[in-house]
Each structure stands twice: as structure tokens, then as C-alpha cells.
C-alpha positions in Angstrom: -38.0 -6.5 229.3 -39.7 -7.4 226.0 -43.4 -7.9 225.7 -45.2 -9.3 222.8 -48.9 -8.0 221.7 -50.4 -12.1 222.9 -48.3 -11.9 226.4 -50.4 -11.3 229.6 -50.6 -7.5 230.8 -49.2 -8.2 233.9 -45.7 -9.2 232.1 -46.1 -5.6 230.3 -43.3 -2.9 231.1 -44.8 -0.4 233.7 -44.4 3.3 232.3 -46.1 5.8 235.0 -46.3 9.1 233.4 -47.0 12.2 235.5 -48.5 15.6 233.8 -51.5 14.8 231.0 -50.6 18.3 229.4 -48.4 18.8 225.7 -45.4 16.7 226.5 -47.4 14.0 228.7 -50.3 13.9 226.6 -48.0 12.9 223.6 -45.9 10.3 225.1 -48.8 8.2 226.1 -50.4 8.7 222.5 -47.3 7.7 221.2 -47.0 4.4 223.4 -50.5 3.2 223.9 -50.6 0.8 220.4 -47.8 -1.1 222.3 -47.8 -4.3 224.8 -47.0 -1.6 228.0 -49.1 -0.5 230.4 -49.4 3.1 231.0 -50.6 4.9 234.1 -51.3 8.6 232.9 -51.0 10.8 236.5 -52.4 14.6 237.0 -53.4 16.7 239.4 -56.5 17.3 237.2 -59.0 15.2 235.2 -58.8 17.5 232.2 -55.9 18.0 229.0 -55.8 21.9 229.1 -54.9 24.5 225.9 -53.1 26.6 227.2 -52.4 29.0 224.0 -56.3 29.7 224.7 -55.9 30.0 228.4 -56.1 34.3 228.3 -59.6 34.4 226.6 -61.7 32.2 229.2 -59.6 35.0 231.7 -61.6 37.5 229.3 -64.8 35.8 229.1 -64.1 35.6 225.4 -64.8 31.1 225.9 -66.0 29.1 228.6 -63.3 26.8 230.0 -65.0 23.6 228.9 -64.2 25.4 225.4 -60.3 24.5 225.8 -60.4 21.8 227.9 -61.7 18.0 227.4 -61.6 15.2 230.1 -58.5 13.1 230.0 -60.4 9.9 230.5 -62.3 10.5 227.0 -59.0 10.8 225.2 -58.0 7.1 225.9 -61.4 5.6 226.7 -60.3 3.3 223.6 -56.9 2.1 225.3 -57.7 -0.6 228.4 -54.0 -0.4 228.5 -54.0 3.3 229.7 -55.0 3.8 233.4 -55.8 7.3 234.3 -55.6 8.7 238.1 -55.9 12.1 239.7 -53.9 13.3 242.2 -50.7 14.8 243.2 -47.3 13.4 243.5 -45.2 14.1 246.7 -42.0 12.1 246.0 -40.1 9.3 244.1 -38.4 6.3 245.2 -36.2 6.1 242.5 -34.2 2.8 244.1 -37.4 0.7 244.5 -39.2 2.7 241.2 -42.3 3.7 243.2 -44.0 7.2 242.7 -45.8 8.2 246.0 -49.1 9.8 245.7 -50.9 11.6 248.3 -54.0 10.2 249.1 -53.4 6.9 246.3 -49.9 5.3 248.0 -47.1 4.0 245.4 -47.1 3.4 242.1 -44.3 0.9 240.6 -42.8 1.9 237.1 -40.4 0.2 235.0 -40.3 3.8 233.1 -41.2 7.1 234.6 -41.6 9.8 232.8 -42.1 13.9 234.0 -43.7 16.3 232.0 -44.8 18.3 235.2 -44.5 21.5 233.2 -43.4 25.1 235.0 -45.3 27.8 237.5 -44.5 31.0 237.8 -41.4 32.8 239.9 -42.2 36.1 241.5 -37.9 36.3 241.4 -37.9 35.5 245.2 -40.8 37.8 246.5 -42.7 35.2 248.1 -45.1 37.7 249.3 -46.2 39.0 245.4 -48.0 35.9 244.9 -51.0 37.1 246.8 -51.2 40.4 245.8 -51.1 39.4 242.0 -52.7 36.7 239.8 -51.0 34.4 237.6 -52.2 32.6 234.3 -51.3 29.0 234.4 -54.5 26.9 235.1 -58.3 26.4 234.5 -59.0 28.0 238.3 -56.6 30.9 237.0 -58.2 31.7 234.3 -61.6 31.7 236.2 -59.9 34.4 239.2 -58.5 36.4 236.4 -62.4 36.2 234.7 -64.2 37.4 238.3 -61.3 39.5 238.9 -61.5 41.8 235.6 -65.6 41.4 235.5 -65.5 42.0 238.9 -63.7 45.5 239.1 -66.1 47.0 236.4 -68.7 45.9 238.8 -67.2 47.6 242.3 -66.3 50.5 240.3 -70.0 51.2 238.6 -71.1 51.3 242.8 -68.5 53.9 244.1 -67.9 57.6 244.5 -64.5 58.2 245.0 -63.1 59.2 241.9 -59.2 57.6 243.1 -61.0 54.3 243.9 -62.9 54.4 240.4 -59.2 54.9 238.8 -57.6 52.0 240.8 -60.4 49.1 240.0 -60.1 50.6 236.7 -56.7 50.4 236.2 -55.1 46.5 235.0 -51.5 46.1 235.4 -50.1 43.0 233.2 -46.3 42.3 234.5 -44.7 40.4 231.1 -44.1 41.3 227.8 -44.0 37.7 226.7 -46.9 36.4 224.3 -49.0 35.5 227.3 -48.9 39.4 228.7 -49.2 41.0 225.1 -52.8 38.7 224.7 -53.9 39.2 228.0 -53.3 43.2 227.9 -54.8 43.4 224.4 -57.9 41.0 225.3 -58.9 43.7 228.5 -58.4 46.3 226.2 -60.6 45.2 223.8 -63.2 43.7 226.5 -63.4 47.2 227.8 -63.4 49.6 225.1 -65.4 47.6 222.5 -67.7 44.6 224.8 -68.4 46.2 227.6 -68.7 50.4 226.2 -72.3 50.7 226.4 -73.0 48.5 229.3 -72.2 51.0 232.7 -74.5 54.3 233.5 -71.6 55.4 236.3 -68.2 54.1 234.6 -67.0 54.8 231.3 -65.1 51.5 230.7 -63.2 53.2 227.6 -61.3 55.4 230.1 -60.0 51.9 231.6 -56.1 52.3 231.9 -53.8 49.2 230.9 -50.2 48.7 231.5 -47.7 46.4 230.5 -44.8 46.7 232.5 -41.8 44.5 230.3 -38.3 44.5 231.9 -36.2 43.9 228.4 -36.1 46.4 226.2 -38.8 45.3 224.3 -42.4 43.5 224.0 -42.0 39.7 222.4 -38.4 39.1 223.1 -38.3 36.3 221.0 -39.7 37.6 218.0 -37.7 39.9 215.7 -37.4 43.6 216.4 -39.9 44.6 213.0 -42.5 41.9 215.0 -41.7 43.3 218.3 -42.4 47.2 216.8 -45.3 46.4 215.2 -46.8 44.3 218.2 -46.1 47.4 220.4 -47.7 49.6 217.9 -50.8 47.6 217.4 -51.1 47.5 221.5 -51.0 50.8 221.8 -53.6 51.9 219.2 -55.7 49.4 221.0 -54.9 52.0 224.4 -52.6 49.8 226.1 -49.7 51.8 227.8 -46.2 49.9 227.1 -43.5 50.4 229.4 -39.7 48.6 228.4 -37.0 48.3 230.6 -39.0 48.8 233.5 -38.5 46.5 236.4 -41.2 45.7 238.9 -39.5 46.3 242.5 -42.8 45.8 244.6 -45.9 44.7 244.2 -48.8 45.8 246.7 -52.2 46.2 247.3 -52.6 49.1 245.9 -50.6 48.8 243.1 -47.1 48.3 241.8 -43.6 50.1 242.2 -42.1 49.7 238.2 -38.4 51.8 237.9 -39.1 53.8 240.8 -42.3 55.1 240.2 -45.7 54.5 242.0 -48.6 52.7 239.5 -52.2 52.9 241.2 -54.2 49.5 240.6 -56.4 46.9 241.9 -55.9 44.6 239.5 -52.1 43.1 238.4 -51.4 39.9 236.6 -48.3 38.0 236.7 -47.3 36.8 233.4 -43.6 36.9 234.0 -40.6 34.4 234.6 -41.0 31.0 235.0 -39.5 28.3 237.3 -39.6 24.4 237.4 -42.4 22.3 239.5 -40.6 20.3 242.3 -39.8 17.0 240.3 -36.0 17.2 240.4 -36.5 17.0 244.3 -38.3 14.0 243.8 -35.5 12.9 242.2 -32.8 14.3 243.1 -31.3 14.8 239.8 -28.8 17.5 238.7 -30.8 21.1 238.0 -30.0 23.7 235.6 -31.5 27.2 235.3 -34.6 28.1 237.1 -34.4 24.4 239.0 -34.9 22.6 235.3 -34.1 18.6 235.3 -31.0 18.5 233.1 -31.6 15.6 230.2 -29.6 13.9 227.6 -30.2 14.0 223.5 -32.7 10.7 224.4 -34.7 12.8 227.4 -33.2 10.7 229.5 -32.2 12.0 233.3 -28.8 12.7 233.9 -27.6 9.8 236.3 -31.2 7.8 235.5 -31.6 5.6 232.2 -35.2 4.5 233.8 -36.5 8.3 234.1 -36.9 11.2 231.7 -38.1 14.5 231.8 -39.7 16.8 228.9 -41.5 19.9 228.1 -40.9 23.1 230.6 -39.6 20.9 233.6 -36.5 19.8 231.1 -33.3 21.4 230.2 -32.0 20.3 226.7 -29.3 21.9 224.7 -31.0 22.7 220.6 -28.3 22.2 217.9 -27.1 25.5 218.6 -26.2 24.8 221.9 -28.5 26.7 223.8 -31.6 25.6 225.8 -34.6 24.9 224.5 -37.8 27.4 224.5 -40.2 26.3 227.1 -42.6 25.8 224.5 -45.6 24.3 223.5 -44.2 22.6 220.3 -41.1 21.5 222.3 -42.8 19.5 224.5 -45.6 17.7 222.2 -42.3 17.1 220.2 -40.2 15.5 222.9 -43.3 13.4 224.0 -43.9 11.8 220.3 -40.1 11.1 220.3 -39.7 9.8 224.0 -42.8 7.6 223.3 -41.3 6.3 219.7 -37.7 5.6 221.9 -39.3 3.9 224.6 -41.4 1.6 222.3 -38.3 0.3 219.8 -36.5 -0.3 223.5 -39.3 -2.6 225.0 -39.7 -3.7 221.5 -35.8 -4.6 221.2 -35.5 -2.2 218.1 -33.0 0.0 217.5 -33.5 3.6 219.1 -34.3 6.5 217.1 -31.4 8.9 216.7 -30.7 11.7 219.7 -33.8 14.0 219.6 -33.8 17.1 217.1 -36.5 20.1 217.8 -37.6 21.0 214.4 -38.8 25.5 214.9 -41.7 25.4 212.5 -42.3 29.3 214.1 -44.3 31.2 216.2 -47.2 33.2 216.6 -49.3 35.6 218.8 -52.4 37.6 218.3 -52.6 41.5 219.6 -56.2 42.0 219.2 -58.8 42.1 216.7 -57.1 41.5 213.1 -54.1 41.4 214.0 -51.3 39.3 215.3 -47.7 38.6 214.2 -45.8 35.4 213.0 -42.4 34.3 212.6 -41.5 31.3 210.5 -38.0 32.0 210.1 -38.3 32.4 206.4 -41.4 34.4 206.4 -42.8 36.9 208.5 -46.0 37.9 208.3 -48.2 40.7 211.0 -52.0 42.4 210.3 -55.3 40.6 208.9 -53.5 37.5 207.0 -51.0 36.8 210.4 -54.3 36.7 212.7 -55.9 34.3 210.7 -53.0 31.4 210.1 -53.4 32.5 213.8 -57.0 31.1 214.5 -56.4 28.5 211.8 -53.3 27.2 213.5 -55.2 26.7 216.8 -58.4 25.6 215.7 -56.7 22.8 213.8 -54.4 22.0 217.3 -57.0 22.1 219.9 -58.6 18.9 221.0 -62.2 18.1 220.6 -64.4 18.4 217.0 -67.3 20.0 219.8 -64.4 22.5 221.0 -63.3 23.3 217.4 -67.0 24.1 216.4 -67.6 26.1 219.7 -64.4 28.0 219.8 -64.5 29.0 215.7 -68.8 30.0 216.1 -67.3 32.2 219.5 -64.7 33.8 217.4 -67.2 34.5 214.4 -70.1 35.8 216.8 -67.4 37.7 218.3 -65.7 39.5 215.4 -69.1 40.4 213.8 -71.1 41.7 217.2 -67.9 42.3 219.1 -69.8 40.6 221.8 -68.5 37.8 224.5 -70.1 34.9 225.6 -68.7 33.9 228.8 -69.2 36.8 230.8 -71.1 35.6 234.2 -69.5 36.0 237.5 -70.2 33.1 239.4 -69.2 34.2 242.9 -67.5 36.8 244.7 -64.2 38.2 244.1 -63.0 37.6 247.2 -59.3 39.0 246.4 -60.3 42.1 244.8 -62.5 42.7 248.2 -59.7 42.0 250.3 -57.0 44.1 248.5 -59.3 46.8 247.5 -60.2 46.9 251.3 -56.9 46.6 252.7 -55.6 49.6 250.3 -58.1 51.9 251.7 -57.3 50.6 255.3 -53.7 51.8 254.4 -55.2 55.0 253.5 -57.5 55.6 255.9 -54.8 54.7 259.4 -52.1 56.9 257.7 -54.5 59.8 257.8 -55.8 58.5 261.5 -53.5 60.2 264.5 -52.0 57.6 267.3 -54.6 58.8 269.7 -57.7 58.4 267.3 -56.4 54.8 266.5 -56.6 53.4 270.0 -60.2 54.6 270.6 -61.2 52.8 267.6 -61.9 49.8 269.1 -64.9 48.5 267.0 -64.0 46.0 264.6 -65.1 46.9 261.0 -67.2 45.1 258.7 -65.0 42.8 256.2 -65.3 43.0 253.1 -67.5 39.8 252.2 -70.3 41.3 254.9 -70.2 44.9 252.5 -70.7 42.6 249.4 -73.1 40.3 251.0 -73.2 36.8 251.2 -71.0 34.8 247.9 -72.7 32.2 245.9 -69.5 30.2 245.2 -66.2 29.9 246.6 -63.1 31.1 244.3 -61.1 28.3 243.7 -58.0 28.7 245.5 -54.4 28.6 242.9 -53.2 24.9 242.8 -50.3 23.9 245.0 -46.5 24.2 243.9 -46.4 20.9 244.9 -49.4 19.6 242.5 -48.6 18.1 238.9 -48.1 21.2 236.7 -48.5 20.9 232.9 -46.0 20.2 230.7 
């Protein structure tokens, strides 16, 4: 169908696009000057940075500090139509997308960037006794979670207890683990130091447990070493080549031995949201939609798929990285190729990924980036670091607030987001169920019928919370892509 800029909008080309994050956020950019309108879909009402993600979980920003309503972005565009909610299946014969709570939506073109969560590598039961990093409401669990142990373990005696809520287990060696481990370790050793009478938070233990043989798999083996070393001088303990085999309330099981923890974060191993169900499309690794060179779905010339959700050969025959750059680079593309089609231009040629590099900061002054032909680590790598994502995130506000953070920060080695809002309601629960463990395997047969008195949970010993924790979005929710 072709649509000129003077022809009525209800003769426009219907292109419903579901995830507002890299990939989705780009497509409609991309498409929006055109005579198509655009319905923009996602489970949440706000474009997320997710390179920035790890320091709201360390109270280094606030989350409005890497976050900006999705509305705002395309108040401008009457031709863009933004909705909230979550999508629960495709009709891919009578193009309708079915969303819970809205009904169907018709589309001429449909386009997935849904993005990935993680995969506990089919241990179900892992995801509750650990805390992944994907969202907004992650980041704010991760926040109470680490603020919250300092706090439980400044009001106990037992020195095993003390050890446990002061010991942070990071499962992933990727670049999301490495910041994460590094930000703690800097939280607690330089932010929070003087701050306890009971606790020494310098004695804090972290771990990252990596199964590979080495921290940043991706990066060369010089930027690998020196990440390692930089972590470790910060007092983070690295273990490579050490599979998790359990995770539990009391800890972890890494290569056969026991580590002692109330705290682990999942940063490891990635899988696909559900949309090739909606579909039914052909899947590749980890569930993936399998696309052509024009993001097209295999089978499907009316539906594509980008970003993490996707699986696309690179030139060299292997899949893409799911990456940031990837998808804001398949989105400007898919939006350019669907515009010259409604348009009746000639296509742009197959999509090429263009590696401009990659980066990742281990702490104060330091970080490490790979451009291929240049490879650069310390003082000067940390700040192309900030410069890079100052210059990418959303928002002149966010830019100012995020750079005056990171300036306060660096000078006072203070943080500015560090109020607990409610109570950690996991922490409690694990915490309480570890000692339960304890407490019943000490506790003969005999002794454990005649205690028939319930005990008081763990939300009566804390007292009443001010604010719920926000429970960790649905599988079946719009992920971000």
C-alpha cells in the first residue's frame, strides 16, 4: 500500500511495534516523518538505559536518572500512538496482536523488539532465591537488597549471620556482573566505611563466580587480565571456570564447594521473551526468532524481529552479539526499509552491523575498551567511558543529572540515591528460612513435634513495611529490546 504525506490517516500502512527499548525505540524514530501510523506497545511507560541499569542497583542514580517517559519522546508525532500493556499472542493470519486487558490491534507491519530475560539453565527454582538485573523494579530489589543487608547485619550478634548478609555473590562474568561486583565493592569499602558502629562494611566479601575461563569473554585476553586485576585490587574475589550447580537460601554450590551468602545476583545466560510462540516462527539458540539479511521472519514478509529476540548471521557467519548497538542499528535500518517499501522505493541493501567497539567500567578510574584497532584500559578508557554514555542517554535533564552525580561522586566518593523505601521482603524471607534450615537440623524428631507454636514471620520481626517491593515483571510481559 502506498500512502502520500496529503492522504487521510486512516488509508496509512498500520506498523504495530511491540518493545519501546534500543531496537523499538529506533524503528519508530526512523518511521515516524512518514505517512504510516505507528502504534509503539510496552509493558512499561518508560524507554530504559540499560548500560546504566547496575548503578540505580547501587544507589549511585535514581531510576528517573536513566529513564524518560515514552510518551514525551514522540509527543511531537500525532502519527505515533503509544499504549501500555502486555502482549499474549499474534494472529498472524488476520494481522491482529492481542493484548491483555486492550483486545486486538490490526497491523499491516509488525515488528518485535521484545528483547531477552534471563535463563537460570533450567533451574526454575533459582529464580527466587536470586535476583536478576533486567528492569527498573530490578534494579530497585537489587538497591533494598544490598542497602538492606548492611542494615540487618549492623542489628545482629551472630558472627555467621553477620558474614552471610555480608557476603554478595554476583553469578556472570559478563560486563553486567564485572560493574555490578565492582559497584558493591566500591559502595562498601569507600561510601558506606564510616557509616556502621557494629559492622565493618570494608570486611564485605564479594564473589564473582564466571563459568569460562575468564572475566569479559568477549574482550581480548590483555582486557580480560587487566579487568580481573583491577577487580581484585578493588577486593572482589574472582573465581573462572567455576560452574554454579545450586543456588539456595543460604548461599550457592560453585564447582563443588559450599559459598555462604544472603545476597546472589543473577547476571548470567540469557534466553528469548516468548514472541516466537506468538508467532510460531522457526527458533534458533536460546528460543531466538530466526531473521533474514532484511529482519524479516523466516516464513513472514509482514513481520520482523530485532535486537536480543533476533538471530542474524554477521558477515562472518556467526550470530550477532545481543547488543545494545545491534539493536538501535537494526531498528534505524528496519525503519529506513520499511519506509522506501510503503514509499515504493527501492530497499536498502541486506542489513550490515557495523562493530564500532565496546566498553565497560571496573570501578573508579578505570574501565577497558576495545575498538578493534585500539585498545585502551585505566583513567583515559573510563572516561571515553562516561563520555560515550552521557552523549547516548536520553534526556538533556538526565545528561546534567547523571554527569553532576558522577562529579559529586568521584570528588566525595559519596552516593545520592541511597534511601530504602520499604522492606526487603526477600532478604527477610531467605535470611529467615536459612536459619530455619539451621535451626530444625540441630532440633531432634521428638523436640520438632512439640513445637507446635507457630513462629513469628519475618515481616512481624521487622515491623510493619512502608511500601511493597515490586514484584519481577512477568516472562510473558514485553521485554526490552
Amino acid at each position: 500500500m502506498t500512502a502520500t504525506a496529503g492522504g487521510s490517516s486512516e488509508q496509512w500502512p498500520r506498523v504495530v511495534v511491540v518493545g519501546a527499548g534500543f531496537g523499538g525505540l529506533n524503528v519508530v524514530q526512523a518511521l515516524a516523518p512518514a505517512a504510516v501510523d505507528i502504534t509503539l506497545l510496552d509493558r512499561t511507560n518508560h524507554n530504559l538505559f540499560q548500560p546504566l541499569l547496575y548503578q540505580v542497583a547501587t544507589a549511585a542514580l535514581a531510576p528517573s536518572d536513566i529513564a524518560v517517559p515514552i510518551r514525551s519522546i514522540f509527543s511531537r508525532r500525532p502519527n505515533v500512538r503509544v499504549l501500555m500493556g502486555e502482549v499474549d499472542g499474534v494472529d498472524t493470519v488476520g494481522r491482529r496482536v492481542r493484548v491483555s486487558e486492550t483486545g486486538e490491534i490490526p497491523y499491516d507491519f509488525l515488528i518485535l523488539a521484545t528483547g531477552s530475560v534471563y535463563s537460570w539453565f533450567g533451574h526454575a527454582d533459582w529464580a527466587s532465591r536470586s535476583i536478576s538485573l533486567k528492569t527498573l523494579d530490578d534494579a530497585e530489589r537489587v538497591r533494598l537488597h544490598v542497602l538492606g543487608a548492611f542494615e540487618r547485619a549492623e542489628s545482629r550478634t551472630d558472627p555467621g549471620e553477620i558474614r552471610a548478609l555480608l557476603t554478595f555473590i554476583v553469578v556472570g562474568g559478563g560486563p553486567t556482573g564485572v560493574e555490578l561486583a565492582g559497584a558493591i565493592a566500591e559502595l562498601a569499602r569507600s561510601t558506606l566505611a564510616r557509616d556502621y558502629r557494629h559492622i565493618d562494611p570494608k570486611s564485605t566479601r564479594v564473589v564473582v563466580c564466571e563459568a569460562g575461563p575468564r572475566l569479559l569473554a568477549s574482550f581480548p585476553e590483555r582486557l580480560s587480565a587487566y579487568a580481573e586485576s583491577k577487580l581484585e585490587a578493588l577486593g572482589v574475589e574472582v573465581r573462572t571456570g567455576e560452574t554454579v550447580e545450586d543456588v539456595r537460601d543460604d548461599g550457592i554450590i560453585a564447582a563443588g564447594q559450599r559459598i555462604a551468602a544472603a545476597n546472589v545476583f543473577w547476571c548470567a545466560g540469557t534466553e528469548a521473551t516468548p514472541a516466537a510462540r506468538w508467532i510460531k516462527s522457526q527458533t534458533g539458540r536460546h528460543g531466538l526468532i530466526k531473521v533474514s539479511a532484511d529482519c524479516s521472519v523466516v516464513g513472514h514478509d509482514d513481520i520482523f524481529a530485532i535486537g536480543d529476540v533476533a538471530e542474524m548471521a554477521g558477515s562472518d557467519g556467526k550470530p550477532l552479539p545481543a547488543l545494545a548497538p545491534v539493536a538501535k542499528q537494526q531498528g534505524h535500518y528496519l525503519g529506513r526499509m520499511i519506509r522506501a517499501r510503503i514509499e515504493g522505493r527501492s530497499a536498502p541493501k541486506p542489513f550490515h552491523y557495523r562493530d564500532y567497539g565496546q566498553l565497560a567500567v571496573l570501578g573508579r578510574s578505570a574501565a577497558v575498551a576495545d575498538f578493534g584497532w585500539l585498545r585502551m584500559t585505566g583513567v583515559l578508557a573510563w572516561l571515553l567511558w562516561g563520555a560515550v554514555h552521557l552523549f547516548l542517554l536520553l534526556g538533556a535533564r538526565n545528561k546534567m543529572v547523571v554527569y553532576l552525580n558522577w562529579v559529586w561522586a568521584w570528588i566525595t566518593y559519596g552516593s545520592g540515591a541511597r534511601l530504602m523505601t520499604g522492606v526487603d521482603r526477600a532478604l527477610a524471607e531467605r535470611s529467615d528460612r536459612a536459619r530455619s534450615g539451621e535451626q530444625q537440623s540441630a532440633v531432634s524428631p521428638r523436640q520438632a513435634a512439640d513445637c507446635s507454636e507457630p513462629s513469628a514471620t519475618p515481616h512481624e520481626l521487622a515491623g510493619t513495611a512502608t511500601q511493597s517491593v515490586p514484584a519481577r515483571a512477568s516472562d510473558q510481559a514485553t521485554a526490552r529490546g
